[in-house]
C-alpha positions as CSV (number, residue, x, y, z in Angstrom):
1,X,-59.3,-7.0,51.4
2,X,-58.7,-5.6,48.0
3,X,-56.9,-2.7,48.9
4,X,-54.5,-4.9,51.2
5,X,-53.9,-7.1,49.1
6,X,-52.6,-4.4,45.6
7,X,-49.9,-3.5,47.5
8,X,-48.9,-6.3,49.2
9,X,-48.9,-7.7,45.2
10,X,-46.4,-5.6,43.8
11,X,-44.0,-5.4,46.9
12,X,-43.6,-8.9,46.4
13,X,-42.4,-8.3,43.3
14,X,-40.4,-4.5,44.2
15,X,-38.2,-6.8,47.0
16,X,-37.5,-10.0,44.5
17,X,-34.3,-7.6,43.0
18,X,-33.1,-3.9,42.5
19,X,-29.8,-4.1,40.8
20,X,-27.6,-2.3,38.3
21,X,-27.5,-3.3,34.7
22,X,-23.9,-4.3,33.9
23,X,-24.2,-2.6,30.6
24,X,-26.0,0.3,30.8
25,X,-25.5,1.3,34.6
26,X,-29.4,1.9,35.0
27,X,-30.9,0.1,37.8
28,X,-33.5,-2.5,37.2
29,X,-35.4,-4.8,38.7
30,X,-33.9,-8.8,38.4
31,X,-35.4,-12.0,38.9
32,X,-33.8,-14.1,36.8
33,X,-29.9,-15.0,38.3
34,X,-27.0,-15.1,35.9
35,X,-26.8,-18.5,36.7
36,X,-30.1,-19.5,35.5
37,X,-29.1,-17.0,32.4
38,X,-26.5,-19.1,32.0
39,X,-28.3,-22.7,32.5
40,X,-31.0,-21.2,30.0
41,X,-28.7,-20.3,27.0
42,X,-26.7,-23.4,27.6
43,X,-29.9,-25.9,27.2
44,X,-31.4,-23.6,24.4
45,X,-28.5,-22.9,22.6
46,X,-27.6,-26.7,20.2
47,X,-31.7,-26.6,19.7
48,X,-31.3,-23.6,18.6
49,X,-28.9,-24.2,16.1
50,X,-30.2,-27.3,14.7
51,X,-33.6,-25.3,13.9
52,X,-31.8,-23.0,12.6
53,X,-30.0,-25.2,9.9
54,X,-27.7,-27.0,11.9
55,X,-23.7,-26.0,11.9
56,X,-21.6,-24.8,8.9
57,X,-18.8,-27.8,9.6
58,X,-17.3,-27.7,5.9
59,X,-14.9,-24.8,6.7
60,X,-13.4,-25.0,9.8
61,X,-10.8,-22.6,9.5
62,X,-13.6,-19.7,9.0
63,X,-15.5,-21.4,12.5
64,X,-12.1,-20.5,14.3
65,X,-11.8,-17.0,12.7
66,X,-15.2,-15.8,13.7
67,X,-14.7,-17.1,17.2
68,X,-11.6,-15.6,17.7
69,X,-13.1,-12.3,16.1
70,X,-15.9,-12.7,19.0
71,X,-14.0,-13.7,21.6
72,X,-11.5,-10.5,21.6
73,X,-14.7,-8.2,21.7
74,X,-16.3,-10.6,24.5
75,X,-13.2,-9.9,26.6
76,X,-13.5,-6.2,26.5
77,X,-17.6,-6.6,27.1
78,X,-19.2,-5.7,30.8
79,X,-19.5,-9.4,31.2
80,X,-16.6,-10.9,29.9
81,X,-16.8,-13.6,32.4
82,X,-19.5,-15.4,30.2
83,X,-18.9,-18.8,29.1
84,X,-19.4,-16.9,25.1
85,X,-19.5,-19.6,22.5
86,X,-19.6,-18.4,18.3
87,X,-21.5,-20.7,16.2
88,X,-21.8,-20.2,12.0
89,X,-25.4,-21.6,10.9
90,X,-25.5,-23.5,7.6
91,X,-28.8,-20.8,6.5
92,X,-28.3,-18.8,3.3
93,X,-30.4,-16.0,5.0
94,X,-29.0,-12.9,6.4
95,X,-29.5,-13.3,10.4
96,X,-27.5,-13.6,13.6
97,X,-28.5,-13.7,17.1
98,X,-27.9,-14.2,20.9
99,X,-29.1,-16.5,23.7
100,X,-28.8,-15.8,27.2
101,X,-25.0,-16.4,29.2
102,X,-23.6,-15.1,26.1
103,X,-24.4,-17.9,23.3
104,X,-24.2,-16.8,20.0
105,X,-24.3,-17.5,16.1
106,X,-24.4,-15.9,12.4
107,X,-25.7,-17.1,9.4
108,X,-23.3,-18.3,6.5
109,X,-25.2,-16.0,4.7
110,X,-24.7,-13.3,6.4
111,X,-21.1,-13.6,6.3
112,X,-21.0,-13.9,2.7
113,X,-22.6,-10.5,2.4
114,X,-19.9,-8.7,4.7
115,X,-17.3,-6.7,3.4
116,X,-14.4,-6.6,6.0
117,X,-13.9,-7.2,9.8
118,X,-15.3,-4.6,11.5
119,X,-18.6,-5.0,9.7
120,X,-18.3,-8.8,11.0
121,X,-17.0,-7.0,14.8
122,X,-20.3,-4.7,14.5
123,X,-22.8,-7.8,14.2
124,X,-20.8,-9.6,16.8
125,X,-20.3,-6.9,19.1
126,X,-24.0,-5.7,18.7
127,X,-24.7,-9.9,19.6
128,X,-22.5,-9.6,22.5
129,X,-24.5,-6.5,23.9
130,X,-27.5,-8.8,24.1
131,X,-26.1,-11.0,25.9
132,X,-24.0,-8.5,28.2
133,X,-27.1,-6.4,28.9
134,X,-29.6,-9.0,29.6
135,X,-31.9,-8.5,27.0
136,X,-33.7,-11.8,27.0
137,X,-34.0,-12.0,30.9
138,X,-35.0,-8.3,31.2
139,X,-37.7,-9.6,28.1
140,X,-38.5,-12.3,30.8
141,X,-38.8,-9.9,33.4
142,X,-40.7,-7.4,31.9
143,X,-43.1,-10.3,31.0
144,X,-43.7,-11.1,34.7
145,X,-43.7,-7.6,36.0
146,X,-46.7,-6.9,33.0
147,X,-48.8,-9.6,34.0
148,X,-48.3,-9.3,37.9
149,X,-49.5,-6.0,37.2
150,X,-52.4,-7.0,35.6
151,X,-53.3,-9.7,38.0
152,X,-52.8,-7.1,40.4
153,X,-54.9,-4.0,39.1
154,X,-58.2,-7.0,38.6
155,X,-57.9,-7.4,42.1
156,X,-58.4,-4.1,42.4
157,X,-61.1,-3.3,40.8
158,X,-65.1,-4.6,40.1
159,X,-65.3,-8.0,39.2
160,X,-67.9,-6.4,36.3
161,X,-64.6,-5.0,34.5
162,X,-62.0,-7.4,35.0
163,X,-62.2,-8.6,31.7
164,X,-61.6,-5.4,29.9
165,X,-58.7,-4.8,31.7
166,X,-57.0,-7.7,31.1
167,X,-57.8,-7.3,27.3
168,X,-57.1,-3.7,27.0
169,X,-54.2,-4.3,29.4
170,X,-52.7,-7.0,27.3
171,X,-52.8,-4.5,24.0
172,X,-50.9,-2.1,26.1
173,X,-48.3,-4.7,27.0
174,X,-47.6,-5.6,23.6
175,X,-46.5,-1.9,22.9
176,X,-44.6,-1.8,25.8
177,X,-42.8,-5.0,24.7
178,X,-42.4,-3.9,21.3
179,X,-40.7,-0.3,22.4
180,X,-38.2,-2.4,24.9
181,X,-37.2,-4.5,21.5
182,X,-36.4,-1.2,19.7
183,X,-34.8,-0.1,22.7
184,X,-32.5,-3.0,23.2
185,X,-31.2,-2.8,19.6
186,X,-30.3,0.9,20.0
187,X,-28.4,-0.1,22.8
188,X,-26.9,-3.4,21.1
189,X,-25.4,-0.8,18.3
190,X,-24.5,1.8,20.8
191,X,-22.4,-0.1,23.6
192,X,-21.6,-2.6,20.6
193,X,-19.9,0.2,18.6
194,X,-17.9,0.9,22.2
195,X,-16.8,-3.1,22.3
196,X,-15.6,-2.4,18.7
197,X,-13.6,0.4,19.5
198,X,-11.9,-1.1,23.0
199,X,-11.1,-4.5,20.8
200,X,-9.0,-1.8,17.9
201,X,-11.6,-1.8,15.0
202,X,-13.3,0.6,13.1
203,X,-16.6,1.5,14.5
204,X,-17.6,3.2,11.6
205,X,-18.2,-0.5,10.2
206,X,-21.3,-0.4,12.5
207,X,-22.0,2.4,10.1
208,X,-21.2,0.8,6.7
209,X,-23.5,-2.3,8.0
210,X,-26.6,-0.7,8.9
211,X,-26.3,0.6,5.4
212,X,-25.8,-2.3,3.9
213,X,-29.2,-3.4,5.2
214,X,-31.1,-0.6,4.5
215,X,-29.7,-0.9,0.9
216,X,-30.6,-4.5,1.0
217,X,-34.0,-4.8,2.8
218,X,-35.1,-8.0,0.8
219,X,-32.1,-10.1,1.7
220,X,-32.4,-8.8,4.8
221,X,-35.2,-10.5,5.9
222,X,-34.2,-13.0,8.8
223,X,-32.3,-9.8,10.4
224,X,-34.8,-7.2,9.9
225,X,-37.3,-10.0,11.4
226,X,-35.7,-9.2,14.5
227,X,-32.9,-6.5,14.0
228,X,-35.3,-3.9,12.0
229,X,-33.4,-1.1,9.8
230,X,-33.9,2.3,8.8
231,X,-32.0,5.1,7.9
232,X,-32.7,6.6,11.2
233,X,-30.6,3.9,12.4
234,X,-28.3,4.5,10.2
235,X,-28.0,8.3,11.3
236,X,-27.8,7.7,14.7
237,X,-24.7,5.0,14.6
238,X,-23.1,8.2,12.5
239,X,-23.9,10.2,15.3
240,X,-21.8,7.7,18.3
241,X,-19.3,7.9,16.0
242,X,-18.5,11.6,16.4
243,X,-17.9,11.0,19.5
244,X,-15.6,7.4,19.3
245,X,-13.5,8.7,15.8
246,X,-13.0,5.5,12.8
247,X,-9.4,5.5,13.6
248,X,-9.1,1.5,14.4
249,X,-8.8,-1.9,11.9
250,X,-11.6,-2.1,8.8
251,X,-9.8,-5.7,7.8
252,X,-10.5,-5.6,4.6
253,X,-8.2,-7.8,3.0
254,X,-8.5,-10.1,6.1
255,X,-11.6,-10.7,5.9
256,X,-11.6,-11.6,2.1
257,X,-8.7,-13.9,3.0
258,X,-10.7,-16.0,5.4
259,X,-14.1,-15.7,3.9
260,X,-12.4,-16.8,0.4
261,X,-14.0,-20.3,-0.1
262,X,-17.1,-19.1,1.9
263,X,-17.2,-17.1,-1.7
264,X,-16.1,-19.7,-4.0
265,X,-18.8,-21.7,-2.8
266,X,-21.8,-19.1,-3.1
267,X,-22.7,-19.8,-6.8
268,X,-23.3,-23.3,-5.5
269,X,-25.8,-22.2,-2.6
270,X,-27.8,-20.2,-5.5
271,X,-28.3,-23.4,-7.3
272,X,-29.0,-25.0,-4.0
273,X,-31.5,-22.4,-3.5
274,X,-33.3,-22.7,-6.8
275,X,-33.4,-26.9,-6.2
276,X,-34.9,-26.5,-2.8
277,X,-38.2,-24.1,-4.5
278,X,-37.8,-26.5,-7.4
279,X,-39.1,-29.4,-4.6
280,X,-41.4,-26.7,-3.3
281,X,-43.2,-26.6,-7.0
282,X,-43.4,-30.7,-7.1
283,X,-40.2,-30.2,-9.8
284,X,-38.1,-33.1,-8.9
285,X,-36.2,-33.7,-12.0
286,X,-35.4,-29.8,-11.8
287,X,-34.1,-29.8,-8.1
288,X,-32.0,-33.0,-9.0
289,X,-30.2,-31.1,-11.6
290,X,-29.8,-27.9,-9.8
291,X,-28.3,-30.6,-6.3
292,X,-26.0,-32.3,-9.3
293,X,-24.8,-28.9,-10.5
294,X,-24.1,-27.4,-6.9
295,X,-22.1,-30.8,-5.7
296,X,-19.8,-30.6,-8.9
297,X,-19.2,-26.7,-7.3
298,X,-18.8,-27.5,-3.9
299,X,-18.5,-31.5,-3.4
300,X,-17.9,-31.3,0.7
301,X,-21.4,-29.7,1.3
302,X,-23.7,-31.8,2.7
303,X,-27.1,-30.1,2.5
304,X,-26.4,-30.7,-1.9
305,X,-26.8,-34.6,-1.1
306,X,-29.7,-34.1,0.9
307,X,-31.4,-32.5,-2.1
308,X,-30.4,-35.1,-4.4
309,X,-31.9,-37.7,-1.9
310,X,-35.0,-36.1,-1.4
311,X,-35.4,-35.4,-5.6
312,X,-34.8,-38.8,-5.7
313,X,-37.6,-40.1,-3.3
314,X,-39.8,-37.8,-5.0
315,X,-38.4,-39.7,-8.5
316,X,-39.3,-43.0,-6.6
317,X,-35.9,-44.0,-6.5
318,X,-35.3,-45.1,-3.4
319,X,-31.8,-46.9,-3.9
320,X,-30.6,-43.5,-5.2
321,X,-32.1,-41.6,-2.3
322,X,-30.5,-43.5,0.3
323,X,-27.2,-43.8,-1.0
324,X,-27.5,-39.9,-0.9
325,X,-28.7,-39.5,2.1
326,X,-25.6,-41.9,3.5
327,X,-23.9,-39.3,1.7
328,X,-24.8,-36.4,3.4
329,X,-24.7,-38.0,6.9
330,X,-20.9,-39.4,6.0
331,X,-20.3,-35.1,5.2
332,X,-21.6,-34.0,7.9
333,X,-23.0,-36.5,11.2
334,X,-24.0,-33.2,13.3
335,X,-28.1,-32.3,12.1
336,X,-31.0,-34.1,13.4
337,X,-32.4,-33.5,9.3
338,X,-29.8,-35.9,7.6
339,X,-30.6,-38.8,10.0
340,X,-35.0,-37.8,10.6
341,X,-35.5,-38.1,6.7
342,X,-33.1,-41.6,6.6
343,X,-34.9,-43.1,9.3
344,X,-38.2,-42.5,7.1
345,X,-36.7,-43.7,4.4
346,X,-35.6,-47.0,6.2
347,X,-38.8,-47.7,7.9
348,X,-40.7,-47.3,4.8
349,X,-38.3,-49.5,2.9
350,X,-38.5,-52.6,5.9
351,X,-35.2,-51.5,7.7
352,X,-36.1,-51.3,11.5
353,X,-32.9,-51.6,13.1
354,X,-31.8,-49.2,10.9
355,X,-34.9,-46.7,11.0
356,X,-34.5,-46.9,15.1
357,X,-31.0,-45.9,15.0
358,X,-31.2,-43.3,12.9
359,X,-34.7,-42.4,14.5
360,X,-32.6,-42.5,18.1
361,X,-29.7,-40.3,16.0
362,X,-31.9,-37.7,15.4
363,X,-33.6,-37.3,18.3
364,X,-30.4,-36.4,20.4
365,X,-29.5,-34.1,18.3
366,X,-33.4,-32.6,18.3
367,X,-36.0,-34.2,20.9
368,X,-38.9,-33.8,18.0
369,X,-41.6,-36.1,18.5
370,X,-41.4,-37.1,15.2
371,X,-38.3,-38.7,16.1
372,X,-39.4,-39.9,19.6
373,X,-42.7,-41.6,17.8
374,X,-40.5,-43.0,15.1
375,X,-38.1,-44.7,17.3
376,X,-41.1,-46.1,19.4
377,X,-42.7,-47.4,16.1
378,X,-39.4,-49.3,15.0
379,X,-37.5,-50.3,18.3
């Protein structure tokens, strides 16, 4: 029965897909449609950004230039057919990444550390090849095939051993994973450094960048969580360059030109920075000065009121904390934070109506439960 039933397993499995990826012209085995990629990043992708500090809405003008930036190397991508969306995060932390069907975003941080537009082209085209390639469904994918084959090979063998199969079978699995993750972001630079070149830039600003985070590997931490570097990285986008030539756009004075208040406004996110692990350390009167100094720097910034309004609940001013907080909110209406840490404030001062709708506010920007037991509590 055993030995029926192994092979019978896996062809299930062998006749779900064989198919071609659209990138890298290998063939691979797909379950997951590019509908349901599609359906997946589209649900996933506003969660996303609101966990991931919720949208950079005080420069538009810079939102438009980095979409239009992504957009021209999505069209020369394998899948340019994508519904591709560009999102900046409001995160001081050098990162960017990609969702399945081609969703996107980059860090305001990260931008701030860039030096022209072909560095910003790299990390978007690299982005791009995540999406093109199928990185996260072949993750998914890979996922299932692993464990089918585990749940296959223990009905294979001795009851006796199943157990140590599965255990040593799952340690294998993880260093098959991990390789595939190193894999994809070879590829990402590779075919990404190919976008650049069909869109007109550089590609050797795939180079400059890689440098830039191995030179920089302690503000690099939210891309090297995912994006690791090394100067053997570095070497081998020198290497596909040989063979593409650095003859296209760098854009540096374009990109200083759009990223110019991006800039102005750094000094402020420093002393935004040092307010926020002020609060950490129970320093409230600190991390009010620090939100007071940043707001006279950069007075559209939303996040700077927050900080005043939470320094000021931790001062046990409560009428100074919510007339921040209605500041931040009025700034910018589009983070589940602004209107979670309101709604606490109003419930604990007596304000149902208020609490709910800022409880109900929050929630549809995030489902937390936080927010789902909060609303419960006051409507």
């Amino acid at each position: 029965m055993k030995i029926f039933l192994l092979p019978l397993f896996f062809s299930v499995f062998l006749f779900q897909g064989c198919a071609t990826n659209p990138v890298t012209g290998k063939s691979e085995l797909q379950f997951v449609s590019e509908q349901e990629e599609i359906s997946m990043g589209s649900e996933q992708y506003p969660m996303q950004i609101q966990l991931s500090g919720g949208p950079y809405v005080i420069d538009p003008d810079l939102s438009q230039y980095v979409n239009r930036i992504g957009q021209k190397l999505a069209a020369v991508s394998d899948r340019p057919h994508l519904p591709y969306e560009f999102t900046i995060v409001n995160d001081s932390s050098w990162n960017a990444w990609a969702l399945p069907g081609g969703k996107i975003a980059i860090n305001r941080g990260l931008l701030e550390s860039l030096r022209n537009e072909s560095e910003l082209a790299a990390i978007l085209g690299h982005e791009i090849v995540h999406s093109a390639a199928r990185h996260s469904a072949q993750q998914m994918e890979r996922g299932l095939w692993v464990q089918a084959g585990l749940i296959g090979l223990t009905l294979a063998i001795d009851q006796d051993y199943q157990r140590s199969v599965m255990e040593t079978g799952s340690t294998i699995a993880g260093i098959t994973m991990l390789k595939y993750s190193r894999d994809a972001e070879t590829e990402s630079d590779y075919y990404g450094m190919k976008y650049m070149k069909k869109a007109g830039y550089d590609p050797s600003g795939a180079v400059s960048l890689q440098q830039l985070f191995a030179d920089n590997t302690d503000s690099a931490g939210g891309w090297l969580s995912s994006h690791p570097a090394s100067i053997e990285r570095v070497q081998r986008n020198k290497e596909a360059l040989k063979d593409l030539t650095s003859d296209g756009y760098l854009g540096s004075a374009e990109y200083r030109s759009h990223t110019r208040e991006l800039q102005d406004r750094a000094p402020a996110y420093i002393l935004y920075e040092q307010g926020q692990k002020a609060l950490e350390e129970n320093k409230p009167k600190q991390a009010l000065l620090r939100s007071l100094e940043a707001r006279k720097l950069a007075p559209k910034e939303a996040k700077f009121y927050a900080l005043s309004a939470e320094a000021y609940e931790k001062l046990g001013n409560q009428r100074a904390a919510m007339q921040a907080w209605d500041q931040a909110i009025q700034l910018n209406s589009e983070w589940f934070y602004f209107y979670l840490k309101r709604a606490i404030l109003n419930e604990k001062s007596g304000n149902r109506n208020e609490a709910a709708s800022d409880f109900k506010n929050s929630f549809d920007l995030l489902p937390t439960e936080e927010a789902k037991s909060g609303f419960q509590r006051t409507n």
